[in-house]
C-alpha positions in Angstrom: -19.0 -29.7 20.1 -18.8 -26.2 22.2 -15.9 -27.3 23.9 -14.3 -28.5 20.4 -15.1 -24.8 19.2 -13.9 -23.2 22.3 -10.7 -24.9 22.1 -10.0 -24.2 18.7 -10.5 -20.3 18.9 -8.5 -19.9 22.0 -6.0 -22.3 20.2 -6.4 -19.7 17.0 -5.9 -16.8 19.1 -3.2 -17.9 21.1 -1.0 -19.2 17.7 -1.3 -15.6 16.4 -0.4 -14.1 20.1 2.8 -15.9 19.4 3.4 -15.7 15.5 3.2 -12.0 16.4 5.4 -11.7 19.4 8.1 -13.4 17.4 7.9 -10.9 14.7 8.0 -8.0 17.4 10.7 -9.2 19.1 12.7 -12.1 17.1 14.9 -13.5 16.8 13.7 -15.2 20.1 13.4 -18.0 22.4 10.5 -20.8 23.4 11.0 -19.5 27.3 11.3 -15.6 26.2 8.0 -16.1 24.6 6.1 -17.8 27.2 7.5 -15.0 30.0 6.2 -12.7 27.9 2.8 -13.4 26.2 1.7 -14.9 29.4 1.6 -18.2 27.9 2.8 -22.1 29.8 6.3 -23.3 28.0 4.0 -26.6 26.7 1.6 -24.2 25.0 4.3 -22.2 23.5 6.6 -25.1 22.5 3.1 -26.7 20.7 2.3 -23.2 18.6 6.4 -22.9 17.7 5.9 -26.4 16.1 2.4 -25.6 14.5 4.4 -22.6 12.9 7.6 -24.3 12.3 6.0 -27.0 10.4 3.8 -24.6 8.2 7.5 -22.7 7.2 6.3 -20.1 8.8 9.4 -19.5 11.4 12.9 -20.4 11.7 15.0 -21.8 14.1 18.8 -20.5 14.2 21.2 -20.2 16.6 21.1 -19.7 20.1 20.3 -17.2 22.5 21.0 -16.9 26.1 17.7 -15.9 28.0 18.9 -12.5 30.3 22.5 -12.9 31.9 22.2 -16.1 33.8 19.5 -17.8 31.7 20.5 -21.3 29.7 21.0 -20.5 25.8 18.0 -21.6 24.1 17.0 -21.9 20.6 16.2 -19.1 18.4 12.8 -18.6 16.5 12.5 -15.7 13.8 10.0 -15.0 10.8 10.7 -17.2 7.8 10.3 -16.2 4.3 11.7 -19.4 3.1 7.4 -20.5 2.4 4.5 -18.0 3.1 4.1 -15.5 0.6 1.8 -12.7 0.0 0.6 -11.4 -4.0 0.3 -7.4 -4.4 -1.5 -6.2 -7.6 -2.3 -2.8 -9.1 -4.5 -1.7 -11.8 -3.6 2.0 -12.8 -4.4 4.2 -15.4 -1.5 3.9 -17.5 0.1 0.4 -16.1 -0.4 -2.8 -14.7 1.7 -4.0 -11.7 2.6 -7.0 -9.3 4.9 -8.0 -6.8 4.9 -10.8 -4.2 6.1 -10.2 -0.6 7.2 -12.9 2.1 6.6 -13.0 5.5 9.2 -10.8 6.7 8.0 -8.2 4.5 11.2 -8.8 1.8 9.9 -8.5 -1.8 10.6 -11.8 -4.4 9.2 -10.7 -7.4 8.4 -7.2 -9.1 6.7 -6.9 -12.0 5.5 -4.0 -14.0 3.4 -3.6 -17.9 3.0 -0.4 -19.4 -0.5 -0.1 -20.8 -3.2 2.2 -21.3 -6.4 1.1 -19.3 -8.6 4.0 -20.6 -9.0 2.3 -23.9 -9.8 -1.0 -22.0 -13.2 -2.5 -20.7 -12.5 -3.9 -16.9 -12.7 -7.4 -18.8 -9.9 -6.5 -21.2 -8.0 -5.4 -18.5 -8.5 -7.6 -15.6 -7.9 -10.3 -17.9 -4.2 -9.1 -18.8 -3.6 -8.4 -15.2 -4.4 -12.2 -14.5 -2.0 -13.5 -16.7 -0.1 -11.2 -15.1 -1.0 -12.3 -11.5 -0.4 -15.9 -12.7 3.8 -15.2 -14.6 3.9 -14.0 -10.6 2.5 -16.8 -9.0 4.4 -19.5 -11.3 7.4 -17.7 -10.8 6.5 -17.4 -6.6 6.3 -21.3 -6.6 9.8 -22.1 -8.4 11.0 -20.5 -5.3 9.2 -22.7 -3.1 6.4 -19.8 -1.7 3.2 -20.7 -1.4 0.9 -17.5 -2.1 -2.0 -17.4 1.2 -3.7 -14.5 -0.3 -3.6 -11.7 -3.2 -4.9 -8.3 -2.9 -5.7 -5.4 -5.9 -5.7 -1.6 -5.8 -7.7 0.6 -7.8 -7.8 4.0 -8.4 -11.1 4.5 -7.6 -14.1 4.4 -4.7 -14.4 0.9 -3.7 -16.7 -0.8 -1.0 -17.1 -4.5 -0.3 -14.9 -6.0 -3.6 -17.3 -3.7 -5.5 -15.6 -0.2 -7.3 -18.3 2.0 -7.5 -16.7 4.0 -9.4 -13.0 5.1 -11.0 -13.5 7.9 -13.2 -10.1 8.3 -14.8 -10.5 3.9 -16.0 -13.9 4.7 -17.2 -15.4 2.3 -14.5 -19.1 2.3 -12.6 -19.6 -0.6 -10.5 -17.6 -3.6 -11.3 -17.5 -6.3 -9.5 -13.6 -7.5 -9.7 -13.3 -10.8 -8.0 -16.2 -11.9 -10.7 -13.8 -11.0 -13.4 -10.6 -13.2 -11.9 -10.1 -16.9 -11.9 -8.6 -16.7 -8.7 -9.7 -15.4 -4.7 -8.7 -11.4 -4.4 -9.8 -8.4 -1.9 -9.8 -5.4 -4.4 -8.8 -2.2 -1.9 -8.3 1.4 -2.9 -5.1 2.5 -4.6 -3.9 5.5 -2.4 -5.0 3.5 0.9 -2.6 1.0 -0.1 -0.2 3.4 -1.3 -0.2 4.9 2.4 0.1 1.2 4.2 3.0 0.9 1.6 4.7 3.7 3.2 4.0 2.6 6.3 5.7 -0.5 6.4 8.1 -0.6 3.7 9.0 2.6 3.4 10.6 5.5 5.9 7.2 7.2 6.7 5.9 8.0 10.5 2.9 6.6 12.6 0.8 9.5 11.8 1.0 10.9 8.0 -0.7 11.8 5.3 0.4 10.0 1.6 -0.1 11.7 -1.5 -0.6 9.3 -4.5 0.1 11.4 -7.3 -1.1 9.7 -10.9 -3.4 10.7 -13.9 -5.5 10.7 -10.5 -4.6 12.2 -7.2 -5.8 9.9 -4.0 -4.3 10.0 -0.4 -3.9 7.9 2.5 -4.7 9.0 6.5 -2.2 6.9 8.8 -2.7 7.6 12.5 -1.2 5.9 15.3 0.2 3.4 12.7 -3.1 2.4 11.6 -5.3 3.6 8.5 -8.4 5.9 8.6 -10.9 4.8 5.7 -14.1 7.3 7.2 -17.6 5.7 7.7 -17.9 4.0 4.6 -14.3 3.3 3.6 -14.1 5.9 1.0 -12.0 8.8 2.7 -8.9 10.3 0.9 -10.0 11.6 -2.3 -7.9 14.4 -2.4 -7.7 14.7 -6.0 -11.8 16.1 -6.2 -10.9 18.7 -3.4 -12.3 21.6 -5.2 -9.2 24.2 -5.5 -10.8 26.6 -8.1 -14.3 26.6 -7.9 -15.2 27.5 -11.3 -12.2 25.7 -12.8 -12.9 22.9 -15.8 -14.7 19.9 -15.4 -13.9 16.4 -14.2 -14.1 13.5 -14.7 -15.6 13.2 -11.0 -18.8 16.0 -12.3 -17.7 18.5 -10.7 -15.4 21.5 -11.8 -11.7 22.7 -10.2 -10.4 19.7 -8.9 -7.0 19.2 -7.6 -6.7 16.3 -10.4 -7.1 19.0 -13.4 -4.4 21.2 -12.0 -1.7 18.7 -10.5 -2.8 14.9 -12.1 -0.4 13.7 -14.4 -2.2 14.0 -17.3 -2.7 18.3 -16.7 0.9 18.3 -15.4 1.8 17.4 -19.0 -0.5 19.3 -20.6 0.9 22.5 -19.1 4.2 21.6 -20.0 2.9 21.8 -23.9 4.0 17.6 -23.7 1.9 14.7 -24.9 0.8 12.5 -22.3 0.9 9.0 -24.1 4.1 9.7 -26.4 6.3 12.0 -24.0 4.8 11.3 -20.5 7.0 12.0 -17.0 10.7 11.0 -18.1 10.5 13.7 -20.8 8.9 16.2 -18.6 12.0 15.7 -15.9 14.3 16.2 -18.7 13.1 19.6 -19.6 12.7 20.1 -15.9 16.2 19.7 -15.4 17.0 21.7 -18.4 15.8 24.6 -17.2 12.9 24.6 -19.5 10.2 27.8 -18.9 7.2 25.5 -20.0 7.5 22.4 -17.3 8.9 25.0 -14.7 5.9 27.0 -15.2 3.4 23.5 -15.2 5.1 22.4 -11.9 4.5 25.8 -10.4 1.3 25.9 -10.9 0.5 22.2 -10.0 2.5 22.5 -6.6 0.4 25.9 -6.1 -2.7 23.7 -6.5 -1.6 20.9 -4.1 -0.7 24.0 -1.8 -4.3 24.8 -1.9 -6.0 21.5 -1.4 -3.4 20.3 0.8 -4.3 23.4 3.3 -7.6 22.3 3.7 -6.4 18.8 4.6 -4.2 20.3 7.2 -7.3 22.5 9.1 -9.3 19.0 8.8 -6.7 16.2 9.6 -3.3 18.0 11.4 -1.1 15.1 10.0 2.1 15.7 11.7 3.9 14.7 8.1 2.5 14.6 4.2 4.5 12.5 2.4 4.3 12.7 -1.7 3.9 9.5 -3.5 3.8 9.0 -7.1 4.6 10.7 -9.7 5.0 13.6 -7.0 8.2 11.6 -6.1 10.5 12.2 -9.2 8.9 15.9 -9.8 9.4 16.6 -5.9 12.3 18.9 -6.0 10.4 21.4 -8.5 6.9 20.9 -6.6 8.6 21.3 -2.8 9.0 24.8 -2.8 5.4 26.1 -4.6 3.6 23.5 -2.4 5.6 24.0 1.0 4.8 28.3 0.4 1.5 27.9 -0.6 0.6 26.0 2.7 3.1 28.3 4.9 1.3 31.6 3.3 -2.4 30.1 3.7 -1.7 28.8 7.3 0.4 31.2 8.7 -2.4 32.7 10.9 -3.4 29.8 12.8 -0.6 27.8 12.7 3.2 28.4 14.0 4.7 25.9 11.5 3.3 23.7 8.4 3.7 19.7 8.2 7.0 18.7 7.2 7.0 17.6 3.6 9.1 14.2 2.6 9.3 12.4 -0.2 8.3 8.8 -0.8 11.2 6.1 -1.4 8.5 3.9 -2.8 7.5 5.9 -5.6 4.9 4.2 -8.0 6.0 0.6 -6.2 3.9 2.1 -2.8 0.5 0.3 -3.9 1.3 -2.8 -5.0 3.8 -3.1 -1.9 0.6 -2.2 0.7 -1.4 -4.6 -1.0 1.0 -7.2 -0.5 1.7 -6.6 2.6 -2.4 -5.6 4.1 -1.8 -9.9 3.5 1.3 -10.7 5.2 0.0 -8.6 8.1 -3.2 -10.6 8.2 -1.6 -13.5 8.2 0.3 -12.9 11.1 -2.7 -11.7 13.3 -4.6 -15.0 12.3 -2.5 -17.8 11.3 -4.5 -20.3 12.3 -6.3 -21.2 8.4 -3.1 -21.4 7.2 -1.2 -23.4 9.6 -4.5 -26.0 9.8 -4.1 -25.8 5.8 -0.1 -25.6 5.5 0.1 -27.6 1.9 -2.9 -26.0 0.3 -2.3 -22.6 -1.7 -5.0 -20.4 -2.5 -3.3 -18.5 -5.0 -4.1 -18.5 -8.8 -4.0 -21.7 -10.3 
């Protein structure tokens, strides 16, 4: 039995030593990939099948190994099978999207809804038939889903969201709520993995998820800081005026009650749930006082709380997400002076500022894709379960 279990996990280990080689470096050959994992050409040839047969690569073509090496056949990714389901729950929508295994996104769905007038059960229960229009529509296509994952706007720790003031929640348990497997993640997290790998971001940034709530994302060295407990990046309760209104949060002067959507529009003398963002761009672009005034103000705020993030984290880029991304070329210039003016004296230059290309897609897009890059580090459930899909049902 030890030797069965020994030879299983260094079977495990070496299919996902391969399965992410050829994603590094394909389209590639069986004799590239044993020179260069280390691997014997018999191992190799076995794990190409194992994946080959679980439609997780391809083989096309051929390619000549070095200048005198016989052409061989060439393995790449496949997204012909193995698919991957992001899901977001947000304040004022409901999104999905499924992602294959070479990162391309199938399907992209999005509902308009307001999930402040919503218990969790309401609303979980229109994201799953949500989730399941998405699977359905994954499987006419021939994917097979090998795992879904949900953001939230909120703390979250374990599958459990302690709490997400602007949805009114306090410790729901979300994969109790859902008919099918999920991980539940943080929305600005995933927002920042989004712009990692689908968008044109760094390895070391800082993503600003704007919304009715403000969150941000830590990449460094390509990989995601989440502090002690997995709760870092709640930029939005930085404290910019300390006697400022209350939030939501408990405290007063947060970032979210001067920059959030929902004070954005306020500002702007606009009605949140009738006018919303496409109306405050128009007047933007019309020159109107009001939303000029609103965005100044806001981008003056980020400035501030932005700053402190600098002095505390040095990201070498801050990309804004969001909301932030249509209203960027009204909030560059407040946010980009507050920050020179406020670090000036310890600092000969401030991070560049970029815009996301993801926009509001940057969430459901990381959660997708936090499965597609598990899958590839670990391969082995799926391959030794290639017809079963775990998806919802």
């Amino acid at each position: 039995m030890t030797q069965a279990v020994r030879h299983d996990s260094m079977r495990a280990r070496n299919l996902g030593v391969v399965l992410a080689e050829v994603r590094r470096s394909g389209p590639v050959t069986r004799a590239a990939l044993a020179e260069i994992t280390g691997l014997t050409k018999t191992t190799v040839s076995k794990m190409v099948g194992d994946l080959l047969q679980a439609g997780m690569v391809a083989e096309s073509g051929t390619l000549r190994d070095g200048e005198r090496g016989r052409p061989g056949t060439a393995v790449a990714l496949s997204g012909a099978r193995v698919a991957a389901l992001g899901l977001e729950v947000n304040v004022n929508h409901l999104s999905a999207c499924v992602v294959d295994l070479t990162l391309a996104v199938r399907l992209r769905y999005a509902q308009a809804v307001d999930n402040r007038a919503a218990s969790p059960v309401e609303t979980l229960s229109h994201l799953g038939r949500l989730a399941h229009k998405a699977v359905d529509e994954a499987r006419l296509a021939g994917l097979v889903i090998a795992g879904t994952t949900l953001a939230v706007p909120g703390l979250v720790d374990g599958g459990l969201v302690h709490t997400a003031p602007n949805l009114g929640w306090r410790d729901v348990r979300v994969a109790e709520l859902l008919d099918f497997p999920v991980e539940v993640d943080n929305e600005a997290n995933l927002a920042a993995l989004g712009e990692l790998w689908f968008g044109s971001a760094p390895d070391d940034f800082l993503h600003v998820s704007g919304e009715i709530g403000i969150g941000a994302g830590l990449v460094v060295g390509g990989t995601l800081f989440r502090g002690a407990r997995g709760l870092a990046g709640e930029l939005g309760h930085v404290v910019v005026v300390p006697d400022g209104p209350e939030c939501r949060c408990g405290g007063r002067g947060c970032l979210e009650q001067y920059a959030g959507q929902d004070a954005l529009l306020r500002a702007a003398g606009l009605d949140g749930m009738a006018e919303g963002v496409p109306v405050l761009l128009e007047r933007l672009e019309a020159g109107d006082e009001d939303a000029l005034r609103a965005c100044r103000r806001a981008g003056q705020a980020l400035g501030v709380a932005l700053t402190s993030a600098v002095h505390l984290t040095d990201p070498g880029t801050i990309v804004l997400g969001g909301v932030f991304a249509p209203l960027f070329p009204w909030l560059r210039r407040p946010v980009h002076q507050t920050m020179t003016d406020r670090l000036a004296a310890m600092r000969r230059s401030v991070p560049d500022l970029a815009v996301s290309r993801l926009g509001g897609d940057a969430a459901t897009l990381g959660a997708a894709g936090q499965v597609i890059h598990r899958v590839v580090a670990d391969p082995w459930s799926h391959v030794a379960t290639a017809r079963t899909d775990p998806g919802p049902r």
